[in-house]
DRENDO-1510 file (C-alpha; in Angstrom, 1 decimal, always signed):
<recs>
REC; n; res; u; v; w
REC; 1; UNK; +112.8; +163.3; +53.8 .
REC; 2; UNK; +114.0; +162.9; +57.2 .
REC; 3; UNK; +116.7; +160.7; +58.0 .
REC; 4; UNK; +116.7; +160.9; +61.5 .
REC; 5; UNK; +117.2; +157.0; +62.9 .
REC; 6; UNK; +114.0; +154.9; +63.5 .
REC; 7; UNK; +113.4; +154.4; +67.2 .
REC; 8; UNK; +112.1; +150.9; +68.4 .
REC; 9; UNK; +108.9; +152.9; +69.6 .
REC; 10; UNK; +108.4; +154.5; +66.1 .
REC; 11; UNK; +109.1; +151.2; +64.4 .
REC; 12; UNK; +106.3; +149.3; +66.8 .
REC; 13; UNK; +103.9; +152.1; +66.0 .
REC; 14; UNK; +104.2; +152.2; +62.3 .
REC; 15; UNK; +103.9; +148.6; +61.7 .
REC; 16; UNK; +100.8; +149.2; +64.2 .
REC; 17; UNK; +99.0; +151.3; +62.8 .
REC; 18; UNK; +99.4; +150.1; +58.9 .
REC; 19; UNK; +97.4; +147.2; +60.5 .
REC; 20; UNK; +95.1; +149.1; +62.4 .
REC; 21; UNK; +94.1; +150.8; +58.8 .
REC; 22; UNK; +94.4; +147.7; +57.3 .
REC; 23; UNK; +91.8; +145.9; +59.2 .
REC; 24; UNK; +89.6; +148.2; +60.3 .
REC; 25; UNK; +89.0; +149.7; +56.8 .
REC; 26; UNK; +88.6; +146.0; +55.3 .
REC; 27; UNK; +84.9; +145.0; +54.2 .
REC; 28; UNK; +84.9; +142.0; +56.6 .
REC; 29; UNK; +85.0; +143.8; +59.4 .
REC; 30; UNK; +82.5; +146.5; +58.8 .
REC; 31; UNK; +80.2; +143.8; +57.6 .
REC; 32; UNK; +81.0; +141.1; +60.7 .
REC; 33; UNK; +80.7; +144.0; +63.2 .
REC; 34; UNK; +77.8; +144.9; +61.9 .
REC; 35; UNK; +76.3; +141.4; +61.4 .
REC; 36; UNK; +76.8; +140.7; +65.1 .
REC; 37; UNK; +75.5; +143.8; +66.5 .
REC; 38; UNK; +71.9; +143.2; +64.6 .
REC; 39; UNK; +72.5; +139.5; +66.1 .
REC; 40; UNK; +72.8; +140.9; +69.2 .
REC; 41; UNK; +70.1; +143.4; +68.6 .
REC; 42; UNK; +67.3; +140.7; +67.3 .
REC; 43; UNK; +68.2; +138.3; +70.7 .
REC; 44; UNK; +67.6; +141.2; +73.1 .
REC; 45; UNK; +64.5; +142.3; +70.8 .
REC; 46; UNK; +62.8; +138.6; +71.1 .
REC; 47; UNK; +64.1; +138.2; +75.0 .
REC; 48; UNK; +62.1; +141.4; +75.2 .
REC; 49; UNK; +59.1; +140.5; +73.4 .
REC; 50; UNK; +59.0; +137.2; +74.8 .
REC; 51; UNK; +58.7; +138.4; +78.6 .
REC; 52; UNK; +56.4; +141.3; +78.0 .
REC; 53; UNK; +54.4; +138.3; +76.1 .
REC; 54; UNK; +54.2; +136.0; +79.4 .
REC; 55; UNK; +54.5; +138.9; +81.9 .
REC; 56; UNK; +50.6; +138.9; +82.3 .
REC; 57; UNK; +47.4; +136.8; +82.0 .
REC; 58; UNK; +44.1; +138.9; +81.1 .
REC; 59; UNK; +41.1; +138.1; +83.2 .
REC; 60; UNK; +37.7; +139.0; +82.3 .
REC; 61; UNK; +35.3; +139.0; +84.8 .
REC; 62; UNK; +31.5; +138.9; +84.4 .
REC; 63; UNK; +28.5; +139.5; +86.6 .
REC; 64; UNK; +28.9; +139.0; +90.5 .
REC; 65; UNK; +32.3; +137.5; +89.3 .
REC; 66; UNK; +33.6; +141.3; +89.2 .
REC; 67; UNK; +33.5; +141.4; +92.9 .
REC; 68; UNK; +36.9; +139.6; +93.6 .
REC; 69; UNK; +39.1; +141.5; +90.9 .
REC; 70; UNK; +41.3; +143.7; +93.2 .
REC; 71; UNK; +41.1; +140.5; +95.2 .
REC; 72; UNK; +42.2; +138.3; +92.4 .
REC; 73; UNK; +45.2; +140.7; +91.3 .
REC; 74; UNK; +46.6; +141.0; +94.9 .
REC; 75; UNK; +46.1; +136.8; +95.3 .
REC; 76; UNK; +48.3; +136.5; +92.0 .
REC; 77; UNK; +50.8; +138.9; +92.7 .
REC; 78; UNK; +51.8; +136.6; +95.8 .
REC; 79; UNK; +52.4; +133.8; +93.5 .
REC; 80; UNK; +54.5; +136.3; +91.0 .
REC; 81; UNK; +51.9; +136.7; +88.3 .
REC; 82; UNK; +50.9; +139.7; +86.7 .
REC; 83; UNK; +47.0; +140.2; +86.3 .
REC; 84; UNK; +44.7; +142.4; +84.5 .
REC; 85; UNK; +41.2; +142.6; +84.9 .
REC; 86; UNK; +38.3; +143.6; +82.8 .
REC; 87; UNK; +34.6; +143.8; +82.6 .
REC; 88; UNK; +32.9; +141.9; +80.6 .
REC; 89; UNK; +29.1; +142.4; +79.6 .
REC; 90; UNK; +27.9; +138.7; +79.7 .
REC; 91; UNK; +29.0; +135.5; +79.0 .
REC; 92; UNK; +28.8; +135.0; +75.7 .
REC; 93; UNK; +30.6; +138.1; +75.3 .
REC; 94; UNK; +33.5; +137.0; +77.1 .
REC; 95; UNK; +33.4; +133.6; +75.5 .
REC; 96; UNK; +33.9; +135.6; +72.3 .
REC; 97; UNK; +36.6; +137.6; +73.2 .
REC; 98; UNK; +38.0; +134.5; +74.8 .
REC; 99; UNK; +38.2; +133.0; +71.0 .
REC; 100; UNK; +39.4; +136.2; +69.7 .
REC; 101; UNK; +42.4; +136.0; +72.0 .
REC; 102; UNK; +41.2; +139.4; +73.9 .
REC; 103; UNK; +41.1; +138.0; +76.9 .
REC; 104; UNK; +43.1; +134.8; +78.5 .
REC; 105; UNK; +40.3; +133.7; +81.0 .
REC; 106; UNK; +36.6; +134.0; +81.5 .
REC; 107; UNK; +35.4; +133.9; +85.1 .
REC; 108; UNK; +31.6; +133.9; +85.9 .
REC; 109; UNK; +29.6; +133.3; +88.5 .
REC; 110; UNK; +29.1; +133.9; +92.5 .
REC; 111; UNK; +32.3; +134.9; +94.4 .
REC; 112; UNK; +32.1; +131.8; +96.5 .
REC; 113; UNK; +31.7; +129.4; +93.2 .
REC; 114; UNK; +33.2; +130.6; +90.6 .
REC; 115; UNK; +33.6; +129.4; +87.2 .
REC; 116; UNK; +36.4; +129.7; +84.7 .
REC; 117; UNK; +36.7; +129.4; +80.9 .
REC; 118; UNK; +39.7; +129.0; +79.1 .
REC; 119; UNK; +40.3; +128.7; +75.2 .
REC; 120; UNK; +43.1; +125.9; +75.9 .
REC; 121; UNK; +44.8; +125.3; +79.6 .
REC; 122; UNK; +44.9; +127.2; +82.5 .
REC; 123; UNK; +48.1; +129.1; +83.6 .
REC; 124; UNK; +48.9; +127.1; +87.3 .
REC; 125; UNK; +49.6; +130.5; +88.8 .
REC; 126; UNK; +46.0; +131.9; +87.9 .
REC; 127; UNK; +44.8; +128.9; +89.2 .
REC; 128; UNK; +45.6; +129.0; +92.4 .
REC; 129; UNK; +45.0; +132.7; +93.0 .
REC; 130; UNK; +41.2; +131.8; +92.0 .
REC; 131; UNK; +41.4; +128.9; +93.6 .
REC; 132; UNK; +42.8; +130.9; +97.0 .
REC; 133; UNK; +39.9; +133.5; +96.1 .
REC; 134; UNK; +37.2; +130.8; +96.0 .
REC; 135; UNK; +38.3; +129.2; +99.6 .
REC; 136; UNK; +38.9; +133.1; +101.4 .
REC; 137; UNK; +35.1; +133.7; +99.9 .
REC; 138; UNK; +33.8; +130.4; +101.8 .
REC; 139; UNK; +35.9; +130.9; +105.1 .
REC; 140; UNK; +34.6; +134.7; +105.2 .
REC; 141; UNK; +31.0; +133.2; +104.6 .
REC; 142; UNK; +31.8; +130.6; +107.9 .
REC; 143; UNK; +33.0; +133.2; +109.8 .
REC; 144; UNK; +30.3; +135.7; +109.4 .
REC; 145; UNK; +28.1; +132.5; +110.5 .
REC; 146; UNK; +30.1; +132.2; +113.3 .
REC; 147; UNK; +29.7; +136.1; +114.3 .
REC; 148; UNK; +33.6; +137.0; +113.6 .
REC; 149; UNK; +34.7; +139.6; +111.6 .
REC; 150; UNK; +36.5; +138.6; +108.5 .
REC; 151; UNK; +38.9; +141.7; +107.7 .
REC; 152; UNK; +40.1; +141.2; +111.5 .
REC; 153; UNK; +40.7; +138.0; +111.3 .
REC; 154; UNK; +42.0; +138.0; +107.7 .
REC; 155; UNK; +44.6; +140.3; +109.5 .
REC; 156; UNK; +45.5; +138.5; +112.0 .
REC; 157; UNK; +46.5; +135.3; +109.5 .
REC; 158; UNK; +48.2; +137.6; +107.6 .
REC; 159; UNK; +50.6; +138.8; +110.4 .
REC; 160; UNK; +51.0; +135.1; +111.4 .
REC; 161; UNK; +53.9; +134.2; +109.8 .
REC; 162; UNK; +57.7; +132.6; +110.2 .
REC; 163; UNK; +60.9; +134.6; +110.2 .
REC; 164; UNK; +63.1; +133.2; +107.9 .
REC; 165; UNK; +67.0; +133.6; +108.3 .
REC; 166; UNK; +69.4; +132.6; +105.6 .
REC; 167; UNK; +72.8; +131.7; +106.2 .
REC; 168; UNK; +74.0; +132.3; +102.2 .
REC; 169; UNK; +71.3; +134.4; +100.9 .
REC; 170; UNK; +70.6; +134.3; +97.2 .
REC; 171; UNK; +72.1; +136.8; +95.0 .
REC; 172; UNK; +69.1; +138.4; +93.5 .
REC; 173; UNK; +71.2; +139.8; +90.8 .
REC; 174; UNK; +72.9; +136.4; +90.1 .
REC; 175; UNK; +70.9; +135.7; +86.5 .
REC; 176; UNK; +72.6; +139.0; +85.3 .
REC; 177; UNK; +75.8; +138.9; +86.3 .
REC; 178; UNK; +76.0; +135.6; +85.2 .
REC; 179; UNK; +74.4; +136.9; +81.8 .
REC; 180; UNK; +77.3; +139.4; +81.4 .
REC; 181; UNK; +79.8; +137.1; +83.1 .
REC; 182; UNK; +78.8; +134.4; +80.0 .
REC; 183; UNK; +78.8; +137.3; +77.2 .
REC; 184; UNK; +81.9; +138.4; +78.0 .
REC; 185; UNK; +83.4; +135.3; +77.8 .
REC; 186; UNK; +82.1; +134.5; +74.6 .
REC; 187; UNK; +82.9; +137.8; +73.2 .
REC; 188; UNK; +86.8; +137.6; +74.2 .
REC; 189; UNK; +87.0; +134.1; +73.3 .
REC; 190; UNK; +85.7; +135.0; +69.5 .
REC; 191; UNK; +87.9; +137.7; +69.4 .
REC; 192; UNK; +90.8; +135.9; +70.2 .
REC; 193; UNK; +90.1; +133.1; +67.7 .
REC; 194; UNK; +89.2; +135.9; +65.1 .
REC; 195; UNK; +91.7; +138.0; +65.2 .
REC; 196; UNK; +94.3; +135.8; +66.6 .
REC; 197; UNK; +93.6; +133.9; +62.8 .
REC; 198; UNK; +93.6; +137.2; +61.0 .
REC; 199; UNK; +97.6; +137.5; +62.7 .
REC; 200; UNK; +98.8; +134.1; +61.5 .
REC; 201; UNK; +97.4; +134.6; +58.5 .
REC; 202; UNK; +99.1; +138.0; +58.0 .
REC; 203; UNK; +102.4; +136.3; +59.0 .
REC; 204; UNK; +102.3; +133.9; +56.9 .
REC; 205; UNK; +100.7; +135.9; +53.6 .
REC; 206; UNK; +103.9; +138.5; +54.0 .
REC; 207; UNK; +106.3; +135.6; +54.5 .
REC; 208; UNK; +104.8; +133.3; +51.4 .
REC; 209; UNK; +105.0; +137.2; +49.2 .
REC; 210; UNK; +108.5; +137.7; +50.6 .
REC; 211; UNK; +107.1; +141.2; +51.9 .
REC; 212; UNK; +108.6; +140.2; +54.9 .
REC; 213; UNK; +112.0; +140.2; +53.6 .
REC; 214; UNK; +111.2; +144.0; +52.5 .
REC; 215; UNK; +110.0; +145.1; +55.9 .
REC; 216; UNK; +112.8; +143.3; +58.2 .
REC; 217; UNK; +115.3; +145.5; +55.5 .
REC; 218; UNK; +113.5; +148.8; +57.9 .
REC; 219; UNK; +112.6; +147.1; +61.2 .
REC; 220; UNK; +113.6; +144.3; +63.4 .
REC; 221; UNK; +111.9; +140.9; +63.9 .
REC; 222; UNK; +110.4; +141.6; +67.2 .
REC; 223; UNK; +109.5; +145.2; +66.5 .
REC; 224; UNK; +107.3; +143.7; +62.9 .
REC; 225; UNK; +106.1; +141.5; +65.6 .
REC; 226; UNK; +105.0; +143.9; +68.3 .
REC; 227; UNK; +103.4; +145.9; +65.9 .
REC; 228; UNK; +101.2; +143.7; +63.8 .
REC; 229; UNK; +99.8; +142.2; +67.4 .
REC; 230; UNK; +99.5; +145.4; +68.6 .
REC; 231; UNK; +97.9; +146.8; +65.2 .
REC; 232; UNK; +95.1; +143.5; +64.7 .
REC; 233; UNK; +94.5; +143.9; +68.3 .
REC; 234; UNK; +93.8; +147.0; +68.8 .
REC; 235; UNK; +91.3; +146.4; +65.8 .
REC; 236; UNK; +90.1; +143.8; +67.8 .
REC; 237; UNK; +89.4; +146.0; +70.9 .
REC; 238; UNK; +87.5; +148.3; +68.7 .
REC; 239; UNK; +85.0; +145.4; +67.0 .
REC; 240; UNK; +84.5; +144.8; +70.6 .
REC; 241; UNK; +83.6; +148.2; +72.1 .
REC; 242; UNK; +81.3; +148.5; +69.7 .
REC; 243; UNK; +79.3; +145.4; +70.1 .
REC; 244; UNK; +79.5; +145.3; +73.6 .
REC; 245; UNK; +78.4; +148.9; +73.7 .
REC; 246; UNK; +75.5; +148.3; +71.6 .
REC; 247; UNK; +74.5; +145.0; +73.9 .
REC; 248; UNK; +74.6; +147.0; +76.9 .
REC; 249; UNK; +72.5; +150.1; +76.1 .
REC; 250; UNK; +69.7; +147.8; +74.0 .
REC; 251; UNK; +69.9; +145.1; +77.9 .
REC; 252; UNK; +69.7; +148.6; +79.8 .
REC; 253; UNK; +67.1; +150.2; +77.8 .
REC; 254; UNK; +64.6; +147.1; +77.7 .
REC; 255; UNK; +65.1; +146.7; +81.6 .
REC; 256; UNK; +66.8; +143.4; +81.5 .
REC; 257; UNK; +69.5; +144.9; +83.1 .
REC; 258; UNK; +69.3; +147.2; +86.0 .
REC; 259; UNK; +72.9; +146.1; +87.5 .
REC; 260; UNK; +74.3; +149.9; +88.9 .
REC; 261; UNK; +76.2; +151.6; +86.2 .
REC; 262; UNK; +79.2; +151.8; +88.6 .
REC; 263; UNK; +79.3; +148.3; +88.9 .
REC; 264; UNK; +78.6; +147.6; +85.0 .
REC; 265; UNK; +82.0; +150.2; +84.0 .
REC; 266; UNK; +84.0; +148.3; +86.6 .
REC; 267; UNK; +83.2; +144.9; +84.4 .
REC; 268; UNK; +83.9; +146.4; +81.7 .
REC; 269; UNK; +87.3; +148.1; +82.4 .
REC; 270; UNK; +88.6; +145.3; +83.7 .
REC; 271; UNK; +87.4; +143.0; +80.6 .
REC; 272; UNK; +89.9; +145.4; +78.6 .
REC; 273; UNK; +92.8; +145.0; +80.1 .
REC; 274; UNK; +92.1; +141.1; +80.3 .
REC; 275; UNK; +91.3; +140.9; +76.6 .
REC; 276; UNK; +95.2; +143.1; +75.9 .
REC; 277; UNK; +96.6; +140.6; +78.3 .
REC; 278; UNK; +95.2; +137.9; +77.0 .
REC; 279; UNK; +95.4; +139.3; +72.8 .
REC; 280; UNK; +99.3; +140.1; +73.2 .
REC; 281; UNK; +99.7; +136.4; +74.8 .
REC; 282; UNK; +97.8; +134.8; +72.5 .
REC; 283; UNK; +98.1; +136.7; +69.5 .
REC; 284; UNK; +102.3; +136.4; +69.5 .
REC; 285; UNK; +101.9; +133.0; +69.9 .
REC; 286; UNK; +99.4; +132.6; +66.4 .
REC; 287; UNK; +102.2; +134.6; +65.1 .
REC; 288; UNK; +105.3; +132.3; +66.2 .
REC; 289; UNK; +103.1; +129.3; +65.3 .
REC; 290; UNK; +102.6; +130.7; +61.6 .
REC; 291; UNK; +105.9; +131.8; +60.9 .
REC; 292; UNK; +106.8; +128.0; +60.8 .
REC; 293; UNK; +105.0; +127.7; +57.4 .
REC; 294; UNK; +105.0; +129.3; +54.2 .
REC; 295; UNK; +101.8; +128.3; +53.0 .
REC; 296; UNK; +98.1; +129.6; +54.2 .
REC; 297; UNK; +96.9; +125.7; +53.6 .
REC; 298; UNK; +99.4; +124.8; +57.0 .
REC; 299; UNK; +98.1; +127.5; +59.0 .
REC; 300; UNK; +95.4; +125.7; +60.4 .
REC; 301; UNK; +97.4; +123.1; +61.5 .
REC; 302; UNK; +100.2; +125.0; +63.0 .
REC; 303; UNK; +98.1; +127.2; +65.1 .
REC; 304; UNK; +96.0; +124.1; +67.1 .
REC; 305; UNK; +98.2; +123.7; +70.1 .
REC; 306; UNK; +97.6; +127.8; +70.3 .
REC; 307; UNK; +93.5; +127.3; +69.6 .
REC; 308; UNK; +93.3; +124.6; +72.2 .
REC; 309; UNK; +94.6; +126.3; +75.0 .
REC; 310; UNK; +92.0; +129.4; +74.4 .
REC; 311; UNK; +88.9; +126.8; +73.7 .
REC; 312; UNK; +89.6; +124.8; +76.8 .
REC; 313; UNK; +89.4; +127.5; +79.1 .
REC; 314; UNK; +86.1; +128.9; +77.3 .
REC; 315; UNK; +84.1; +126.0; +77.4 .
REC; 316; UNK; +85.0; +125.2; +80.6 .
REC; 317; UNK; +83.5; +128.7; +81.9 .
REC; 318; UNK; +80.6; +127.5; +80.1 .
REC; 319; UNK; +79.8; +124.8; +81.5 .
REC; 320; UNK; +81.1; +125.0; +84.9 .
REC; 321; UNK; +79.9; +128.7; +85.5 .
REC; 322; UNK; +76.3; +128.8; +85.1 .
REC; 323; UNK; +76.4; +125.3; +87.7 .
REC; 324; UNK; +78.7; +126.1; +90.5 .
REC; 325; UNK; +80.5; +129.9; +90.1 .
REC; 326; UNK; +83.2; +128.6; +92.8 .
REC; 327; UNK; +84.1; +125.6; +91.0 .
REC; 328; UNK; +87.4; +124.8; +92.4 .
REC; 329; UNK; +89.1; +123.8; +88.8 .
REC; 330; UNK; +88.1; +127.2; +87.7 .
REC; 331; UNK; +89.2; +129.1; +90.7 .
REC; 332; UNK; +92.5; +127.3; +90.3 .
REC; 333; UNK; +93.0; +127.7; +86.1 .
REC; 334; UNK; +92.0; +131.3; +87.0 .
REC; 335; UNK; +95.3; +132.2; +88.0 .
REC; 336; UNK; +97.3; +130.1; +85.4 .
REC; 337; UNK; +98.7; +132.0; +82.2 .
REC; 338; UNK; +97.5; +131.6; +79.4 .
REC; 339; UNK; +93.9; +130.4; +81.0 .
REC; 340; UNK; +93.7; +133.5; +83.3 .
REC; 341; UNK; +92.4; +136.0; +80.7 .
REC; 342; UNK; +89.3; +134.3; +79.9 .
REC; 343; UNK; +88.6; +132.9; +82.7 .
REC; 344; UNK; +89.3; +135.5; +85.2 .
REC; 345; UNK; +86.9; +138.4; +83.6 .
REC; 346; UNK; +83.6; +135.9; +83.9 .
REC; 347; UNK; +84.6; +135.6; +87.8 .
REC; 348; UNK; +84.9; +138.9; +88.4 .
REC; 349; UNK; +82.1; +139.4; +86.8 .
REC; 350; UNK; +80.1; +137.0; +89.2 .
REC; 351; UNK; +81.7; +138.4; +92.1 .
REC; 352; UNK; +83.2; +135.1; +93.2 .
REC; 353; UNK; +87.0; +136.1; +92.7 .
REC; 354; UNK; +88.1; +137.2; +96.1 .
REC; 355; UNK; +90.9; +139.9; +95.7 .
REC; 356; UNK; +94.1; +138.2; +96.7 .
REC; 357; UNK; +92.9; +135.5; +93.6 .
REC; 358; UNK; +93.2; +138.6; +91.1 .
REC; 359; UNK; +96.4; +140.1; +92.5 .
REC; 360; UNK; +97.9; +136.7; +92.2 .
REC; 361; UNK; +96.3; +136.2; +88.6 .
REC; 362; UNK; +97.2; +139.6; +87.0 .
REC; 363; UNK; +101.3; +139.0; +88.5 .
REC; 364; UNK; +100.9; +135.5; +86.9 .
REC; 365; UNK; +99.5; +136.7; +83.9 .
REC; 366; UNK; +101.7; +139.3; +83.2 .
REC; 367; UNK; +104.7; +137.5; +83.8 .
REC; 368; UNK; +103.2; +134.7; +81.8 .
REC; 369; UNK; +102.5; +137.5; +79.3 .
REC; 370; UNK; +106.4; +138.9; +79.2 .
REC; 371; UNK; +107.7; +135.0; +78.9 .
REC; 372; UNK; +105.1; +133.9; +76.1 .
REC; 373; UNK; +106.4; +137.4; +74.0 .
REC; 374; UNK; +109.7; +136.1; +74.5 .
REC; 375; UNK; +109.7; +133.0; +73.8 .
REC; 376; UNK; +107.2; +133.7; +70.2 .
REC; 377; UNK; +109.9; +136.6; +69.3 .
REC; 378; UNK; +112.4; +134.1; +69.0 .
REC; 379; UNK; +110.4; +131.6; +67.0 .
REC; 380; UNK; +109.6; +134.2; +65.0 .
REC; 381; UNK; +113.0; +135.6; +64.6 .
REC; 382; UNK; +114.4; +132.3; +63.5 .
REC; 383; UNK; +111.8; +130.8; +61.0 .
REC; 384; UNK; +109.8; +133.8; +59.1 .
REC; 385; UNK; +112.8; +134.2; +56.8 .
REC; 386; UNK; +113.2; +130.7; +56.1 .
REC; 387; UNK; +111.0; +129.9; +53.3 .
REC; 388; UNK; +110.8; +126.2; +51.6 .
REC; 389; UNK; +109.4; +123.9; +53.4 .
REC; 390; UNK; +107.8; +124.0; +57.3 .
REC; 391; UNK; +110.2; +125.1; +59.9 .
REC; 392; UNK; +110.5; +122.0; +63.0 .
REC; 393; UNK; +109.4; +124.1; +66.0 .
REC; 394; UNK; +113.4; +122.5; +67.8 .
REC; 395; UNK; +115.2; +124.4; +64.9 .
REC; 396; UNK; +112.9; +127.5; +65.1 .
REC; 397; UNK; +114.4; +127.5; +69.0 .
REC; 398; UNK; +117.7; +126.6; +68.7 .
REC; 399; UNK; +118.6; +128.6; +65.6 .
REC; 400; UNK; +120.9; +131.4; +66.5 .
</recs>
């Protein structure tokens, strides 16, 4: 056996990585991974089914009524609906497979007067494009009276029209970046809870066990610290990877996501280093929050202060997002440790985070980041080997 000194980088490691095997190769996290990715899988699956449901309204057309189906499609394109048409042999056929849910819409009669049967309402959109067909049918019909050609003057209407300038045009891609801006969010935000718990609870099982005592006998405080963050988080990133893997390709693959794939990895990269900046902040203070109690009943009291300031920043994303993406409390809490690492991702995300914002986030954060370490290693230091009863947070500080 060797017996070679331990380096500080060794130390960190090892702790790491019995906590990596730890968690990863526990049953609750094969079976919450798991659980959320067929969450995940069902959503996108009913989104999916849902708008392939609505996405278009079957017309069948009988008798002189089949005139004015490429008419009827291009009329109902303009007002963004999808239609199909079909032939129908007569009317009681149609009426049939009206009942029989074959077809959404019966139309019958003359192009000019046309008549329309429906099992229950009539989509708005369908009823204006046959409602637009009807009134073209009765100004062609004047015209021709009048000796004018129709097609030329349905061409010259046609070209008639205003140019439109827009001074902030709309961001046609707005509903997904939001979508992923909102996802992410919610996906660091759980994580952080989940596995910021799963730290304070480690702390605090080792230090109620006295395993602790055992460990700190081969490492130092801040090097068992570093490592079980480090180990849980990294377990953490994993969970995560995977579920937002799985999201992506089942969005891409069902085309409710057609964002470019450059622009999609950028997101994502950046989301990881958020979610370390934000794991080792957070996840150092669970653990300096927990080592102030010996008992797993006190750990959910102990951590609150540390739970609030990662919920308040989450549901303010939210809500606020979704409204107004350049929401000045946002923009500002963006840049403020510990906020910054969920908040920041969702703007970038949206593409309202100019870059000097993010520069000045990421040298906040990370200082935030070093200070937060610090002052949690001391806590730490001073109360996980004092066992009894809960450690004031003024001693845990001042202890020497």
């Amino acid at each position: 056996m060797s017996s070679s000194p331990l380096t500080p980088a060794r130390a960190v490691w090892l702790v790491a990585r019995r906590e990596l095997n730890t968690r990863v190769r526990s049953k609750s996290f094969v079976v919450s991974t798991v659980v959320i990715i067929a969450i995940i899988a069902a959503y996108v699956g009913l989104i999916y089914f849902i708008s392939q449901s609505n996405a278009k309204t079957t017309v069948g057309l009988t008798g002189q009524a089949s005139a004015v189906a490429e008419q009827l499609k291009a009329t109902a394109k303009g007002f963004g609906e999808q239609v199909e048409t079909t032939e129908v042999p007569d009317a009681a056929d149609g009426e049939a497979q009206l009942k029989d849910d074959k077809i959404d819409v019966l139309v019958s009669g003359a192009p000019g007067s046309l008549r329309v049967l429906v099992k229950k309402d009539l989509n708005d959109a369908v009823r204006g494009s046959l409602d637009a067909v009807v009134r073209q049918q009765a100004l062609d019909a004047q015209l021709a009276q009048g000796g004018l050609d129709p097609a030329q003057v349905g061409r010259t209407v046609a070209e008639a029209k205003v140019q439109v300038s827009q001074l902030e045009p709309e961001d046609p891609e707005r509903g997904q970046r939001l979508g992923i801006a909102i996802g992410l969010t919610a996906l660091l935000y759980m994580s952080l809870m989940i596995f910021g718990m799963a730290v304070a609870q480690g702390v605090v099982e080792e230090k109620s066990s006295r395993v602790v005592e055992l460990l700190l006998s081969s490492v130092r405080p801040w090097q068992l610290l570093a490592g079980k963050v480090a180990g849980i988080g990294i377990a953490g990133l994993l969970q995560v990877s995977v579920i937002t893997a799985v999201a992506l390709t089942a969005a891409t693959a069902t085309d409710q996501l057609t964002l470019p794939g450059g622009q999609i990895t950028g997101t994502l990269v950046t989301g990881v280093l958020w979610y370390l900046a934000g794991f080792f902040t957070f996840g150092t203070l669970f653990a300096a929050s927990a080592a102030l109690v010996a008992r797993q009943e006190e750990v959910s009291s102990v951590v609150q202060p540390v739970m609030f300031a990662a919920i308040l920043p989450a549901v303010l994303t939210f809500l606020m997002l979704p409204r107004d993406p350049g929401n000045r409390i946002l923009e500002v809490l963006s840049m403020i440790p510990p906020f910054a690492p969920i908040i920041m991702p969702a703007r970038i995300a949206m593409g309202v985070a100019p870059a000097w914002e993010i520069v000045v986030s990421v040298v906040l954060t990370v200082a935030g980041m070093f200070a937060f370490i610090r002052l949690a290693g001391r806590i730490y230091s001073n109360a996980v080997l004092r066992t009894g009863g809960r450690v004031k947070l003024r001693d845990a500080l001042g202890a020497k």
